[in-house]
Steps between C-alpha positions, in 0.01 A plus 500: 500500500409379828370178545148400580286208465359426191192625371271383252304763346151491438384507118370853551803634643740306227259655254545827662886514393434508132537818337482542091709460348722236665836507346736118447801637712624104538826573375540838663845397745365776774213312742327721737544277779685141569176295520701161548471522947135551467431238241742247720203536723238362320400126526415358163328217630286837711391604158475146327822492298749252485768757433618882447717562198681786394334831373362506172361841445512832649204756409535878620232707542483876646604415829486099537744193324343181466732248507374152365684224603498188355328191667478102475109576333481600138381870429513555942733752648564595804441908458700707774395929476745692598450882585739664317447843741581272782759299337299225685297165412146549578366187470468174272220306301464152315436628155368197351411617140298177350289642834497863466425467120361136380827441343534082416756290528569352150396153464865261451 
């Protein structure tokens, strides 16, 4: 993979990598690309987190992986799509679910 800046994809574009059906491949040991030097270059504090964790989920589609890693928000990952023709990361987004889909927080 060569390295480039990071870029934040727009909603349509992350939208544009879905493909039904989208397959859980997060405990599939064969990654089409090392995304750990591209997500190295990502500020949290650029995309108003505290913290990157380790990845949580991997979703495969036709041609794309979604990799969901874990974050210091509840139900917000930090979603890197990697083209699997390419063997490349395309991009990132903040996929903040309680967002995206009017999830709530429970109440403590």
């Amino acid at each position: 993979m060569s390295l480039r800046r990071p870029r934040e994809l727009s909603r349509q574009e992350f939208l544009a990598c879905f493909q039904a059906p989208m397959s859980d491949v997060t405990a599939c040991q064969d990654p089409a690309a090392d995304i750990w030097p591209y997500v190295e270059l990502i500020d949290p504090g650029g995309i108003g987190l505290r913290a990157i964790h380790d990845v949580e989920h991997v979703w495969r589609a036709d041609r794309h992986d979604h990799v969901l890693i874990g974050t210091d928000r509840a139900d917000v990952f930090l979603a890197i799509v990697v083209d699997r023709t390419e063997r490349q990361v395309m991009g990132h987004r903040l996929l903040d679910l309680p967002s995206e889909y009017g999830i709530e927080e429970p109440k403590v």
